[in-house]
C-alpha positions in Angstrom: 0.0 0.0 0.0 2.7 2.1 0.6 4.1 1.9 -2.9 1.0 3.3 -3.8 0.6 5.8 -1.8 4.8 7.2 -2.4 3.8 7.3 -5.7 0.7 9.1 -5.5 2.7 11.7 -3.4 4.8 12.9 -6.4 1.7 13.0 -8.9 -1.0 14.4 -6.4 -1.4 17.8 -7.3 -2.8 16.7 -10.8 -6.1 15.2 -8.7 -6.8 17.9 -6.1 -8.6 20.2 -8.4 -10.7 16.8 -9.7 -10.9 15.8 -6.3 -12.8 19.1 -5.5 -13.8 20.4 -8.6 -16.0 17.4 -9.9 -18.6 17.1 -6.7 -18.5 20.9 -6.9 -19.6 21.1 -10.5 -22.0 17.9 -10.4 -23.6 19.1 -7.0 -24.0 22.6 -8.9 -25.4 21.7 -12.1 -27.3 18.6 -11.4 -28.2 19.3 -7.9 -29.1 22.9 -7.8 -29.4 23.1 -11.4 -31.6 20.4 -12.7 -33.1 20.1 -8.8 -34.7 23.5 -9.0 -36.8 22.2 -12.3 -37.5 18.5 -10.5 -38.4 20.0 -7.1 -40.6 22.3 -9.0 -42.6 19.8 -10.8 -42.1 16.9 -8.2 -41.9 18.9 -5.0 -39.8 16.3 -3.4 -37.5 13.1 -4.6 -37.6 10.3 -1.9 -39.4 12.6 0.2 -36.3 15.1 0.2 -35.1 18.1 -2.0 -33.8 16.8 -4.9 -30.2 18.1 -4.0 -30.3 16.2 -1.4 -31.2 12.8 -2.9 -28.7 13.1 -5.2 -25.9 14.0 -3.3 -24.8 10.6 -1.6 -25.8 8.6 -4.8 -23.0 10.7 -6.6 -20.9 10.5 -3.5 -21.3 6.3 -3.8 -21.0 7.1 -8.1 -17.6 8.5 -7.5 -15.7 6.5 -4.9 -17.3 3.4 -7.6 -15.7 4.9 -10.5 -12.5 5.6 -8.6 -12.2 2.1 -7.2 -12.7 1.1 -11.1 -9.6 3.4 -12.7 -7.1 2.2 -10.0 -7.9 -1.7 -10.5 -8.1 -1.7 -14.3 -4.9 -0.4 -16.2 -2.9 0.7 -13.0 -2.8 -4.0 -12.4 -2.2 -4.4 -15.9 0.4 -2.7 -15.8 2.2 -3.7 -12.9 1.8 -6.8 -14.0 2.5 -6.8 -17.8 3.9 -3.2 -18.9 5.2 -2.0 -15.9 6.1 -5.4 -14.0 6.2 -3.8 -10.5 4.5 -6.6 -8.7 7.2 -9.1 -10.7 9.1 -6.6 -8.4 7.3 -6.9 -5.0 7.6 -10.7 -5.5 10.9 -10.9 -6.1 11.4 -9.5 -2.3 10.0 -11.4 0.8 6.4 -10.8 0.1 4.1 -12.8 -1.5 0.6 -12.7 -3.4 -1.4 -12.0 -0.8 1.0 -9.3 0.5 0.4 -7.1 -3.4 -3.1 -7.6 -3.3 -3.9 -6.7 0.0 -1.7 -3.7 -0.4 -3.6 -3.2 -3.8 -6.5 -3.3 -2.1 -5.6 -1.1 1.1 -4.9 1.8 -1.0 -7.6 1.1 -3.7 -9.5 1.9 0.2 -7.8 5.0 1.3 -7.6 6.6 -2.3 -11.6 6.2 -1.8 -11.3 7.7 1.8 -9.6 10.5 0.3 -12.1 10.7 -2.3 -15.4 10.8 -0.3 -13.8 12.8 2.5 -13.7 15.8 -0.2 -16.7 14.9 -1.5 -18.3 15.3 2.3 -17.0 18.3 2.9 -18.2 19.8 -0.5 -21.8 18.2 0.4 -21.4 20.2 3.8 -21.0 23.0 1.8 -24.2 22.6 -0.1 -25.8 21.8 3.0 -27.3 18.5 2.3 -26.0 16.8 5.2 -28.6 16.3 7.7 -27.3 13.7 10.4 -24.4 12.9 11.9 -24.5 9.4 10.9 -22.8 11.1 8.1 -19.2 10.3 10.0 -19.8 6.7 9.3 -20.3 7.6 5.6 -16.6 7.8 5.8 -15.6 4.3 6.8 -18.6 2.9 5.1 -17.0 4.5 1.4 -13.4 3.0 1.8 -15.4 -0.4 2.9 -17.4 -0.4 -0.4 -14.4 0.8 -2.4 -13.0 -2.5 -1.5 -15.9 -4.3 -2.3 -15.4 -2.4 -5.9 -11.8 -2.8 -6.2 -11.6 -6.2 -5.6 -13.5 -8.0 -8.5 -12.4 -5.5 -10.7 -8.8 -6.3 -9.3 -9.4 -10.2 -10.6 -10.3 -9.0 -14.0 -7.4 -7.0 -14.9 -5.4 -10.1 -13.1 -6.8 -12.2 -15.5 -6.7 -10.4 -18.9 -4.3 -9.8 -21.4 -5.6 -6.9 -23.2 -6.8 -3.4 -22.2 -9.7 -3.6 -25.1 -11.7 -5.3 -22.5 -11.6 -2.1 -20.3 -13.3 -0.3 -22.8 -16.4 -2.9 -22.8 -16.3 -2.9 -18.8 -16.5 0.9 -18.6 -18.9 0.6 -21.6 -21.5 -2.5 -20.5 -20.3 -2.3 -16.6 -19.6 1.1 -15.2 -22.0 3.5 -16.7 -25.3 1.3 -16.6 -24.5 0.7 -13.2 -24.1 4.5 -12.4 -27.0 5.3 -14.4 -29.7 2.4 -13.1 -28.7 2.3 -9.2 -30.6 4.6 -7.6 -28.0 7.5 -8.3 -30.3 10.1 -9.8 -33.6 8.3 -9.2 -35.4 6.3 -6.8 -35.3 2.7 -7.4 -39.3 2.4 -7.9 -39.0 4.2 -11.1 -37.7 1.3 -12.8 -39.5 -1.8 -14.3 -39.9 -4.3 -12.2 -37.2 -6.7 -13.8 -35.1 -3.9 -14.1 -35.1 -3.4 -10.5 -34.5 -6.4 -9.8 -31.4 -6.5 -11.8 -30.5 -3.5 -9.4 -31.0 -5.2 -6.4 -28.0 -7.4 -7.3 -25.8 -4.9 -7.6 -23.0 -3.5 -5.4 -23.9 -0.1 -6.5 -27.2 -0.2 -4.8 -26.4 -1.1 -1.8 -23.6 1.6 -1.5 -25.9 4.0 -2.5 -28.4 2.8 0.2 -26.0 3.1 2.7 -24.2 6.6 2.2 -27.9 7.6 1.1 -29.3 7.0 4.6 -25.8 8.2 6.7 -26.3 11.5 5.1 -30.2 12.2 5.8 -30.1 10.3 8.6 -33.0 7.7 7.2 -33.4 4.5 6.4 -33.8 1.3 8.9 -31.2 -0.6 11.0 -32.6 -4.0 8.9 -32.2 -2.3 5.6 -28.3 -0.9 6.9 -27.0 -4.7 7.8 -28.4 -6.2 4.4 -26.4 -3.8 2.6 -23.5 -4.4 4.8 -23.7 -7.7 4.6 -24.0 -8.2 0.8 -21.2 -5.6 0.1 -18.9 -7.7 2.6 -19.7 -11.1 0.5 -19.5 -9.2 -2.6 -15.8 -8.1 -1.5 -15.2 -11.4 -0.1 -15.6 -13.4 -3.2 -14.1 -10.6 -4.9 -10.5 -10.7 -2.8 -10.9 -14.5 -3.1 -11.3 -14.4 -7.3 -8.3 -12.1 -6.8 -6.2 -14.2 -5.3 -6.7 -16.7 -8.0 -6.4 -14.8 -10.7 -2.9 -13.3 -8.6 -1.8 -16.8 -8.4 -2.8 -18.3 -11.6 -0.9 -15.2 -13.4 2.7 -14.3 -11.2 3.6 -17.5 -9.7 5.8 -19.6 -11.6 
């Protein structure tokens, strides 16, 4: 993890304006923007303004997106351009020693992430509870839970094309369809099913209800629990896929 995060240090100020700059703009546009018009016609989204609703589904958008980029090309190449894990292995760790500290950082670059993203929600003032602390946490957890499958992928393929139909066929229908910008009911009822089986939901739930301060404690340990399995198999498909491709 500390690899990652050494060389994050030299390349960091090319992120900080992101970091801030994209909730800023998405909160602005979308939120106060578009949710002037949608609170106008619909009063309320979920029973809040529409800022408000879509806020922590963007928050839970981002930190998905970001667990994505750092477990797609960033493992391929370390393992086939850049051949730093060939490295790491080369030295008294192991697999599981690269992918856990793969995984750690893909965890506190998400940390990072959402913990600007929180304070630019503050700013807009659609935080409403302090539950809102445990969004924190709960956003490196899912990151994780993000990371890890995506992690096996890139472990497994030989070609970046693929990347191009995850982010494609993947990424965007799952930012789009899980409850990011609209409430789940608004969707067919296979459709939401689909959802339901997503880690994106769930994520959304979560950071959703630690913001407004809603939600039930029933509702809170489903989502906990299915992220946790999700990154469970995840780490273990991982470690296959570590195994099968860098030891000899």
């Amino acid at each position: 993890m500390w690899v990652h995060a050494y060389t994050y240090s030299k390349v960091w100020k090319g992120s900080v304006t992101t970091t801030f700059l994209f909730p800023l703009l998405y909160l602005a546009a979308m939120g106060v923007g578009l949710g002037t018009l949608v609170d106008r016609h619909a009063h309320h989204v979920g029973g809040v303004a529409y800022v408000d609703f879509l806020a922590p589904g963007l928050l839970a958008g981002t930190i998905f997106q970001v667990a994505v980029n750092e477990s797609t090309y960033p493992v391929m190449a370390r393992i086939k351009w850049m051949r730093t894990y060939w490295a790491m292995l080369a030295t008294p760790l192991d697999i599981d020693d690269v992918l856990i500290g793969h995984l750690g950082w893909s965890a506190l670059r998400g940390g990072m992430v959402s913990g600007a993203f929180l304070l630019v929600m503050e700013g807009f003032g659609v935080i409403h509870s302090w539950w809102a602390l445990a969004a924190l946490p709960l956003a490196m957890a899912a990151s994780v839970a993000f990371a890890a499958p995506t992690t096996a992928y890139a472990a497994t393929t030989t070609s970046e094309n693929g990347f191009a139909l995850l982010y494609r066929f993947g990424v965007m229908p799952l930012f789009l369809f899980s409850a990011t910008f609209f409430p789940l009911g608004q969707l067919p009822l296979w459709l939401r099913a689909v959802a339901q089986c997503t880690p994106l939901l769930h994520a959304v739930n979560l950071l959703r209800d630690c913001t407004l301060g809603t939600g039930s404690a029933t509702q809170a340990l489903v989502d906990v629990v299915y992220l946790t399995v999700f990154a469970a198999v995840g780490i273990a498909l991982a470690r296959r896929a570590f195994r099968k491709r860098m030891v000899l």
